[in-house]
N, C-alpha and C positions, 0 to 999 in steps of 0.2 A: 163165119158168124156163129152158127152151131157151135164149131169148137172154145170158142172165145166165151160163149155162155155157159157153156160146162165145165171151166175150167175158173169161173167164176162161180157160177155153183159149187164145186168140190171145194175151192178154198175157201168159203164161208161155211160149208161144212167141216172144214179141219177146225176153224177158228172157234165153231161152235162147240168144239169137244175138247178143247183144253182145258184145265182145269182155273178157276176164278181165278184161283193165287198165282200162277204161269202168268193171267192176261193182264193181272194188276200190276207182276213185274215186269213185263213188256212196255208197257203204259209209266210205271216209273222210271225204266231205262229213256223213254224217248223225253220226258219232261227232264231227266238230268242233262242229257245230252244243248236241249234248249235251252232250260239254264244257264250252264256255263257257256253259252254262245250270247247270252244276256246279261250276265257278269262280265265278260268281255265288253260289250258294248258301255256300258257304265261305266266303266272303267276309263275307257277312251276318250267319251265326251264331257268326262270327271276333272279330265285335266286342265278344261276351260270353263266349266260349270258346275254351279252349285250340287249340291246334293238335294236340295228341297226343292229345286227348280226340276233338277233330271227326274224325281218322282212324282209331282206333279202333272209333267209331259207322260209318262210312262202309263199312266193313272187315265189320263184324258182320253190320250191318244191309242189305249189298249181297248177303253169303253168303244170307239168310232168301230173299233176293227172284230169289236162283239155284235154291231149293231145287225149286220144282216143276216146272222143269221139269228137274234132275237125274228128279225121281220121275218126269216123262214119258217121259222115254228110258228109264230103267232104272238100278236103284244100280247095276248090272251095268256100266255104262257108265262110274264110277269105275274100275275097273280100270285099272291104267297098268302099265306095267316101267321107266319110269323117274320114279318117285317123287324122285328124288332131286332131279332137275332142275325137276322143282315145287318142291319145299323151296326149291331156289336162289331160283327165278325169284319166288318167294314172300318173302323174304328181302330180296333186290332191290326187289323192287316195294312193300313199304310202307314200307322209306326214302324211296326214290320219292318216295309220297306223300304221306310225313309231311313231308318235305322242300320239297315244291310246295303242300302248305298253309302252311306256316311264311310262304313267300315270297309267298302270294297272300294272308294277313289283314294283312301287315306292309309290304307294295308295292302303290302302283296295281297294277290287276287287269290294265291293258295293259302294261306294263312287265313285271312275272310273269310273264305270259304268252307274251311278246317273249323272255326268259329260257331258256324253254323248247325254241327252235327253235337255240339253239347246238349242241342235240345229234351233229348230221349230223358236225360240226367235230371233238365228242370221238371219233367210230365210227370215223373218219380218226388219230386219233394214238395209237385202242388197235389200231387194225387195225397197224400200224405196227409199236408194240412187243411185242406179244404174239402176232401171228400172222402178221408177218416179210414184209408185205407193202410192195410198192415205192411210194411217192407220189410219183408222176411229175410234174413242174416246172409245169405246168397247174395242177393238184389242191391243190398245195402252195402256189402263188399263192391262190390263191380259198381255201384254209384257212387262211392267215395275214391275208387282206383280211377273213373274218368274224371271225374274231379281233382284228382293227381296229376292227371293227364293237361286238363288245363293250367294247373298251374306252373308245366312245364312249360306249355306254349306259351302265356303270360308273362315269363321268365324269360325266354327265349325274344320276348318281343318288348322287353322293358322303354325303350326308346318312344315306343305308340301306346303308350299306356291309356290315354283316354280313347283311341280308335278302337280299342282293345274293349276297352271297358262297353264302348257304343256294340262294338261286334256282339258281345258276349249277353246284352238289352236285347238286341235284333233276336238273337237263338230264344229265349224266352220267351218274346213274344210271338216266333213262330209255333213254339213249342202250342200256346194258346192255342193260335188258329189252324192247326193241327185236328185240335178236339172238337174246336167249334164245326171244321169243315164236316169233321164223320159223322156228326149230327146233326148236318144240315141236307147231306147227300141221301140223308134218309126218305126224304120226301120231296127233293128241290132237285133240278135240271142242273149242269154244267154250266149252260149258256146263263140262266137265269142267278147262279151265283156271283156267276163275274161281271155279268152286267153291273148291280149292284154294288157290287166292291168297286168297279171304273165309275159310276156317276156319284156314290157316295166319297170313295177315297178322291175325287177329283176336287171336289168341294173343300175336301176336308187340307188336303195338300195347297192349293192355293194360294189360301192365307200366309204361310210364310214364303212361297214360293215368287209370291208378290212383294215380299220385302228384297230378296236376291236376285230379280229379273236381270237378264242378257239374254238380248233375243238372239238366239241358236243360230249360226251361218247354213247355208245349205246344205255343207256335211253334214256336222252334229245334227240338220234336221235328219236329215237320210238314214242317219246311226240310229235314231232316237226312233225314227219308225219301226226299224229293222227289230229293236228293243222291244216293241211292243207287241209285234204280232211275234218274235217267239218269246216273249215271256207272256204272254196270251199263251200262247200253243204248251206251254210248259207249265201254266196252272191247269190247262184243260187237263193235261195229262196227270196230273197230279191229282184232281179231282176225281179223274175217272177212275186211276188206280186202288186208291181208297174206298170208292164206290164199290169196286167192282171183290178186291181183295180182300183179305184179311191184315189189317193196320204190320201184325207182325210179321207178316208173310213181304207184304211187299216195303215196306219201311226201309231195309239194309240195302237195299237195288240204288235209293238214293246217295249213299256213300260212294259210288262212282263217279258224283259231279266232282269230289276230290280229285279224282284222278285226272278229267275232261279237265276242269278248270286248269292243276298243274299244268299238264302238256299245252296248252293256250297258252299261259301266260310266260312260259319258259320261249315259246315262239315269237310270240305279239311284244310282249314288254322285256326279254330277256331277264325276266327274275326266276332266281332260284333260291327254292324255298330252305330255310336253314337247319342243320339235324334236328335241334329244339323241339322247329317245328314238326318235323315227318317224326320223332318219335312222342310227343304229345295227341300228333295228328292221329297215329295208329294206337293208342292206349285211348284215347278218346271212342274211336269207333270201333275198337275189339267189345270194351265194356258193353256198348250201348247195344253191339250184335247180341252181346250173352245175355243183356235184361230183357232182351225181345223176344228170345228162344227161351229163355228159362221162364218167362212170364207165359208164352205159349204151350209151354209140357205141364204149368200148375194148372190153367182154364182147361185143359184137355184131361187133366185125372178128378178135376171138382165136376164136370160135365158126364164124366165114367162114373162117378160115383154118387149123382144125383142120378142116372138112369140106374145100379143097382138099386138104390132104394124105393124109386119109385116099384122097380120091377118083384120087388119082395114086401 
């Protein structure tokens, strides 16, 4: 018992000494990993259901599986003062979803998922027009070369042109709730994010979900559970990451669901993804590595050089 407790101590003590950016890509590793075991799932009961139906279920059925441990902390622990910006992020987020289903029952599951890593590209051109930021001659190379990038896989996928086009909606509006998440983790709980997004996004998915209803056989209910609590387990992780890291630090750990989801679906559905793709796929996520690092060595010499001046 002794040893069991000390051995338990010690590795809460290791855990406590790694450093933020290590815990936040641990925490992205394990939400990719859930991910593409949730992409999978979609995918499967995609091929007898709607997409506005599978997100609604997802939606619902992810809120029930937030519920206890809301009750573990405390309803007390809903409490927010900026409601509204759940509503947003809420809103946002199961277009999102509904968005990134559409494109993962209607595209190879790597391809979809390849889809998704153009986000970093659109954060760059709303940073831009919306929040009057500079894109300095580097940044704007490597965001017109992943934009290259898609139009290869675009190209490569001319047959699913509107799946394509829904994919490429989905990566946008993740791109959003990206931004909206890091500034919500500022002051809001994990649990008390997603609860919200499940009772909001549940409401909100519904409505069309109720125009494509098929009531789910026992499988696809079973899938659609299995859906939920790890794509539950796979926003926690996603949340916490963010929370815990630096957005640039752990952001590129997510380009592994590439890799999860291929091997999945080369197994589960026999597809294999086509050169087009793997060389769009990899000029997509070199660029968006080098905006991440290149944006993180400028905040690191403008931060060295506000402490010069202040220091003189």
């Amino acid at each position: 018992m002794q040893n069991s407790a000390f051995k338990t101590l010690r590795s809460q003590s290791f855990w406590d000494e790694v450093p933020n950016n290590v815990k936040g890509a641990c925490w992205m590793l394990a939400g990719s990993v859930l991910f593409s075991f949730m992409s999978v799932g979609v995918k499967y009961v995609g091929q007898g259901m709607d997409s506005f139906e599978i997100g609604f279920l997802r939606a619902f059925l992810g809120l029930i599986v937030i519920v206890p441990f809301v009750l573990y902390r405390g309803i007390g622990s809903l409490r927010t003062s900026i409601f509204k910006m759940h509503l947003f992020r809420s809103c946002v987020g199961i277009t999102a979803m509904l968005a990134t289903f559409y494109s993962i029952t209607h595209m190879p599951l790597a391809d979809a998922t390849a889809l998704t890593f153009t986000r970093p590209l659109f954060l760059i051109v709303l940073a831009f027009l919306f929040l009057g930021e500079i894109i300095r001659w580097r940044r704007g190379l490597a965001t017109l070369v992943g934009f290259a990038g898609v139009l290869i896989m675009v190209q490569a996928q001319a047959e699913m042109g509107f799946a394509t086009a829904v994919g490429l909606f989905a990566a946008f509006m993740v791109a959003c709730v990206s931004v909206i998440i890091k500034k919500l983790t500022v002051t809001e709980h994990p649990t008390t994010i997603m609860f919200y997004f499940g009772l909001i996004g549940s409401v909100i998915a519904f409505v069309p979900a109720s125009q494509v209803w098929i009531t789910p056989t026992w499988e696809q209910l079973a899938v659609l559970i299995a859906v939920s609590i790890v794509g539950t387990g796979g926003n926690f992780c996603m949340i916490r990451a963010f929370g815990i890291g630096e957005a640039t630090a752990v952001s590129p750990f997510d380009y592994t669901r590439l890799i999860f989801s291929g091997i999945l679906a080369y197994f589960i559905f026999s597809e294999v993804p086509t050169l087009g793709m793997i060389a769009g796929a990899f000029i997509i996520v070199g660029s968006s590595i080098y905006i991440m690092q290149r944006e993180a060595r400028v905040k690191a010499r403008t931060k060295a050089s506000e402490s010069v001046s202040r220091d003189a």
